[in-house]
N, C-alpha and C positions, 0 to 999 in steps of 0.2 A: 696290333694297335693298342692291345688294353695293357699289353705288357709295357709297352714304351711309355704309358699314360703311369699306367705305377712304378715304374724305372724312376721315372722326372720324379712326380712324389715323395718316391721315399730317399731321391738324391740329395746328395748334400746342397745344391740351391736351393730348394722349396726350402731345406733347414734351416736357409742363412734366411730368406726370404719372410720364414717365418718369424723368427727370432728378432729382428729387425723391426716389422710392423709392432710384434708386441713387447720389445724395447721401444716405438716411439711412444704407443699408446701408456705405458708407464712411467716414461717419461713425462709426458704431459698430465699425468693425474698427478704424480708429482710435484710437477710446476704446482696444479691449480693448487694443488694441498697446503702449497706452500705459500702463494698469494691470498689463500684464507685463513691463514695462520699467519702472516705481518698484517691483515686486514685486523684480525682478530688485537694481536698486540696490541696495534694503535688503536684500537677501539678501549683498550683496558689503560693503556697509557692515559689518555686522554678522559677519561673517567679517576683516575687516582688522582690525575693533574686538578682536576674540579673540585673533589673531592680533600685536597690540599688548600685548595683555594678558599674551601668553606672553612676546616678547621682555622685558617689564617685569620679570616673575618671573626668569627667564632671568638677563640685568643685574640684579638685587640678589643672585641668590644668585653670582652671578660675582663682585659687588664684594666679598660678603661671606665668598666660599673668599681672595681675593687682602687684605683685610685680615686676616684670619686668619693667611696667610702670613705679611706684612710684623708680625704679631704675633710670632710664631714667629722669625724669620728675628733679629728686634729681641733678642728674649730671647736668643736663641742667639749675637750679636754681646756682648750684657752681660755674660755668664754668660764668654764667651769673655776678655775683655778683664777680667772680673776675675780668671779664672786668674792671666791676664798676668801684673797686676800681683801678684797675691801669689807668683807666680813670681820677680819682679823683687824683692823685699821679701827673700825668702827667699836669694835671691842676693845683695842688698846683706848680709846679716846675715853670709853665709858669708865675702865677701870681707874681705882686709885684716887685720891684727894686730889682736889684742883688746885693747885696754887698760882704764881703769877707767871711762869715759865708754863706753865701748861693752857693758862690765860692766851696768854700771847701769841702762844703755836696754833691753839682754836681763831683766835681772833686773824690768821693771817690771809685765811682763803676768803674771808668776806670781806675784810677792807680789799684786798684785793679785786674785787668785783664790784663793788662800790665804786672804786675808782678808775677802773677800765669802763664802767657804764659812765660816768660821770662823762671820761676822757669821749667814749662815743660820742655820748651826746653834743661835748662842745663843737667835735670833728664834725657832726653833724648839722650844728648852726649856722658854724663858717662855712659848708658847704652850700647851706640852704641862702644865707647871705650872699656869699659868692654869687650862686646861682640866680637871685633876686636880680640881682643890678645886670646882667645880661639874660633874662631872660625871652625881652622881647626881640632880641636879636637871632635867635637859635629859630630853627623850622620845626615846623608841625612833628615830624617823625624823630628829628631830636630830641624833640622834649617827651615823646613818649617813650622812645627807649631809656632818657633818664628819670623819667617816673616808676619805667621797672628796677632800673637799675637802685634807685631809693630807694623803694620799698623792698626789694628783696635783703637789700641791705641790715636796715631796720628789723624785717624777721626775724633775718642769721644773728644778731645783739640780740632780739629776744627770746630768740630760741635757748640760746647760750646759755642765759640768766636760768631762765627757766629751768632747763635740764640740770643745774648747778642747783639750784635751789630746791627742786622737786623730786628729779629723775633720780641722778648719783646720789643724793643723801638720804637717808631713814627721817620718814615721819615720826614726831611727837610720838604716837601712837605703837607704833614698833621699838622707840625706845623703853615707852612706858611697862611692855610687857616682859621686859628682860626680868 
Protein backbone atom coordinates (compact mmCIF):
# COMPACT_ATOMS: atom_id res chain seq x y z
CA UNK A 1 0.00 0.00 0.00
CA UNK A 2 2.92 2.53 0.77
CA UNK A 3 4.28 1.42 -2.55
CA UNK A 4 1.11 2.44 -4.55
CA UNK A 5 0.89 5.55 -2.27
CA UNK A 6 4.40 6.60 -3.76
CA UNK A 7 3.54 5.11 -7.25
CA UNK A 8 0.60 7.96 -7.46
CA UNK A 9 3.13 10.50 -6.07
CA UNK A 10 5.87 10.44 -8.00
CA UNK A 11 3.31 9.60 -11.22
CA UNK A 12 3.02 11.88 -13.59
CA UNK A 13 -0.68 13.13 -12.28
CA UNK A 14 0.42 14.56 -8.79
CA UNK A 15 3.05 16.24 -11.48
CA UNK A 16 0.29 17.82 -13.62
CA UNK A 17 -1.79 18.22 -10.42
CA UNK A 18 1.01 20.02 -9.08
CA UNK A 19 2.01 22.23 -11.66
CA UNK A 20 -1.51 23.36 -12.12
CA UNK A 21 -2.27 24.44 -8.43
CA UNK A 22 1.08 26.34 -8.59
CA UNK A 23 0.39 27.86 -12.14
CA UNK A 24 -3.09 29.10 -10.77
CA UNK A 25 -1.54 30.47 -7.67
CA UNK A 26 0.95 32.48 -10.00
CA UNK A 27 -1.29 33.33 -12.01
CA UNK A 28 -3.29 35.11 -9.50
CA UNK A 29 -0.20 37.06 -7.80
CA UNK A 30 0.14 38.02 -11.12
CA UNK A 31 -3.17 39.33 -11.70
CA UNK A 32 -3.01 41.09 -8.19
CA UNK A 33 0.52 42.45 -9.31
CA UNK A 34 -0.88 43.66 -12.01
CA UNK A 35 -4.20 45.42 -10.70
CA UNK A 36 -1.45 47.27 -8.32
CA UNK A 37 0.57 48.36 -10.83
CA UNK A 38 -2.59 50.13 -13.22
CA UNK A 39 -3.84 51.05 -9.32
CA UNK A 40 -0.38 52.49 -8.91
CA UNK A 41 -0.36 54.30 -12.69
CA UNK A 42 -3.59 55.85 -12.17
CA UNK A 43 -2.55 57.06 -8.85
CA UNK A 44 0.55 58.80 -10.53
CA UNK A 45 -1.56 59.90 -13.65
CA UNK A 46 -3.90 61.55 -11.76
CA UNK A 47 -1.20 63.26 -9.56
CA UNK A 48 0.95 64.74 -12.84
CA UNK A 49 -2.89 65.64 -14.12
CA UNK A 50 -2.98 68.07 -10.63
CA UNK A 51 0.03 68.88 -10.80
CA UNK A 52 -0.45 70.34 -14.60
CA UNK A 53 -3.31 71.79 -13.30
CA UNK A 54 -1.43 73.93 -10.82
CA UNK A 55 1.54 74.82 -13.05
CA UNK A 56 -1.61 76.05 -15.64
CA UNK A 57 -2.99 78.33 -12.79
CA UNK A 58 0.57 79.21 -11.84
CA UNK A 59 1.35 80.41 -15.85
CA UNK A 60 -1.93 82.52 -16.27
CA UNK A 61 -1.71 84.41 -13.02
CA UNK A 62 2.28 84.87 -13.85
CA UNK A 63 1.25 86.06 -17.46
CA UNK A 64 -1.30 87.97 -16.03
CA UNK A 65 1.01 90.01 -12.85
CA UNK A 66 3.55 90.62 -16.09
CA UNK A 67 0.87 92.12 -18.33
CA UNK A 68 -0.39 94.05 -15.59
CA UNK A 69 3.06 95.36 -15.36
CA UNK A 70 3.71 96.00 -19.06
CA UNK A 71 0.26 97.90 -18.33
CA UNK A 72 1.58 99.95 -15.76
CA UNK A 73 5.16 100.21 -17.06
CA UNK A 74 3.19 101.52 -20.62
CA UNK A 75 1.05 104.25 -18.72
CA UNK A 76 4.08 105.34 -16.88
CA UNK A 77 6.26 105.66 -20.30
CA UNK A 78 2.88 107.93 -21.69
CA UNK A 79 2.16 109.81 -18.76
CA UNK A 80 6.16 110.41 -18.93
CA UNK A 81 6.61 111.41 -22.35
CA UNK A 82 3.54 113.71 -22.23
CA UNK A 83 5.22 115.65 -19.42
CA UNK A 84 7.94 115.83 -21.91
CA UNK A 85 6.39 117.37 -24.19
CA UNK A 86 4.39 119.83 -22.44
CA UNK A 87 7.72 120.60 -20.98
CA UNK A 88 9.00 121.16 -24.47
CA UNK A 89 5.86 123.40 -25.32
CA UNK A 90 6.28 125.45 -22.29
CA UNK A 91 10.02 125.96 -23.25
CA UNK A 92 9.34 126.63 -26.90
CA UNK A 93 6.75 129.51 -25.51
CA UNK A 94 9.42 131.03 -23.09
CA UNK A 95 12.18 131.19 -25.64
CA UNK A 96 12.87 133.94 -28.18
CA UNK A 97 11.61 137.66 -28.54
CA UNK A 98 7.82 138.15 -28.54
CA UNK A 99 6.51 139.63 -31.29
CA UNK A 100 2.89 139.93 -32.65
CA UNK A 101 2.77 136.34 -34.27
CA UNK A 102 3.85 135.08 -31.12
CA UNK A 103 1.29 137.50 -29.33
CA UNK A 104 -1.38 135.92 -31.11
CA UNK A 105 -0.44 132.26 -30.76
CA UNK A 106 -0.28 132.97 -26.76
CA UNK A 107 -3.39 134.92 -26.90
CA UNK A 108 -5.40 132.01 -28.67
CA UNK A 109 -6.11 129.41 -25.73
CA UNK A 110 -7.49 132.19 -23.40
CA UNK A 111 -9.83 134.09 -25.66
CA UNK A 112 -10.62 130.77 -26.23
CA UNK A 113 -11.88 129.99 -22.83
CA UNK A 114 -13.23 133.31 -22.33
CA UNK A 115 -15.50 132.63 -24.76
CA UNK A 116 -16.63 129.00 -24.26
CA UNK A 117 -17.24 130.37 -20.52
CA UNK A 118 -18.97 133.19 -21.75
CA UNK A 119 -20.92 130.86 -24.40
CA UNK A 120 -21.62 128.46 -21.08
CA UNK A 121 -22.77 130.86 -19.23
CA UNK A 122 -25.35 132.29 -21.75
CA UNK A 123 -26.43 128.47 -22.48
CA UNK A 124 -26.85 128.46 -18.92
CA UNK A 125 -29.38 131.53 -18.62
CA UNK A 126 -31.45 130.45 -21.37
CA UNK A 127 -31.63 127.20 -19.57
CA UNK A 128 -32.16 128.78 -16.22
CA UNK A 129 -34.92 131.09 -18.19
CA UNK A 130 -36.34 128.39 -20.02
CA UNK A 131 -36.54 126.46 -16.88
CA UNK A 132 -38.18 129.56 -14.72
CA UNK A 133 -41.32 129.90 -16.82
CA UNK A 134 -42.27 125.99 -16.31
CA UNK A 135 -41.09 125.42 -13.35
CA UNK A 136 -44.16 125.11 -11.44
CA UNK A 137 -45.47 122.72 -13.78
CA UNK A 138 -42.52 119.81 -13.29
CA UNK A 139 -42.94 117.42 -10.04
CA UNK A 140 -41.02 117.35 -6.95
CA UNK A 141 -38.51 114.56 -8.31
CA UNK A 142 -38.18 116.37 -11.59
CA UNK A 143 -36.89 119.14 -10.30
CA UNK A 144 -34.50 117.59 -8.12
CA UNK A 145 -33.01 115.47 -10.72
CA UNK A 146 -32.58 118.77 -12.61
CA UNK A 147 -30.96 120.43 -9.82
CA UNK A 148 -28.32 117.61 -9.91
CA UNK A 149 -28.24 117.70 -13.30
CA UNK A 150 -27.30 121.81 -12.99
CA UNK A 151 -25.00 121.74 -10.75
CA UNK A 152 -23.07 118.87 -11.97
CA UNK A 153 -23.07 120.75 -15.02
CA UNK A 154 -21.90 124.05 -13.60
CA UNK A 155 -18.77 122.08 -11.80
CA UNK A 156 -17.79 120.14 -15.15
CA UNK A 157 -17.44 124.37 -16.77
CA UNK A 158 -15.63 125.01 -13.59
CA UNK A 159 -13.58 122.22 -13.39
CA UNK A 160 -12.55 122.85 -16.96
CA UNK A 161 -11.48 126.59 -16.41
CA UNK A 162 -9.79 125.57 -13.57
CA UNK A 163 -7.70 122.79 -14.66
CA UNK A 164 -6.84 125.09 -17.75
CA UNK A 165 -5.75 127.85 -15.84
CA UNK A 166 -3.98 126.13 -12.74
CA UNK A 167 -3.45 122.38 -13.40
CA UNK A 168 -1.98 122.20 -17.27
CA UNK A 169 -0.11 125.45 -17.08
CA UNK A 170 3.08 126.51 -15.01
CA UNK A 171 2.67 129.01 -12.15
CA UNK A 172 4.22 132.62 -12.17
CA UNK A 173 6.51 131.04 -9.81
CA UNK A 174 8.05 128.09 -11.91
CA UNK A 175 8.36 130.36 -14.71
CA UNK A 176 10.08 132.82 -12.66
CA UNK A 177 12.81 130.21 -11.82
CA UNK A 178 13.85 129.23 -15.27
Amino acid sequence: MFTAILSFLGGPAIGSIIGAVTGYFNRKLDVELKKAELEQRKLDREHEIALRRIDTELAAQEAKGKADVAVIEGNAAVEAERMRSIGAAFAADAAGPVDGVDRLRRSVRPVLSYLLTLGAMAVNGVLLWRLGAVWADIDAQARQELLVVGVTWVLTQASAVISFWFVSRPSDLAQARR
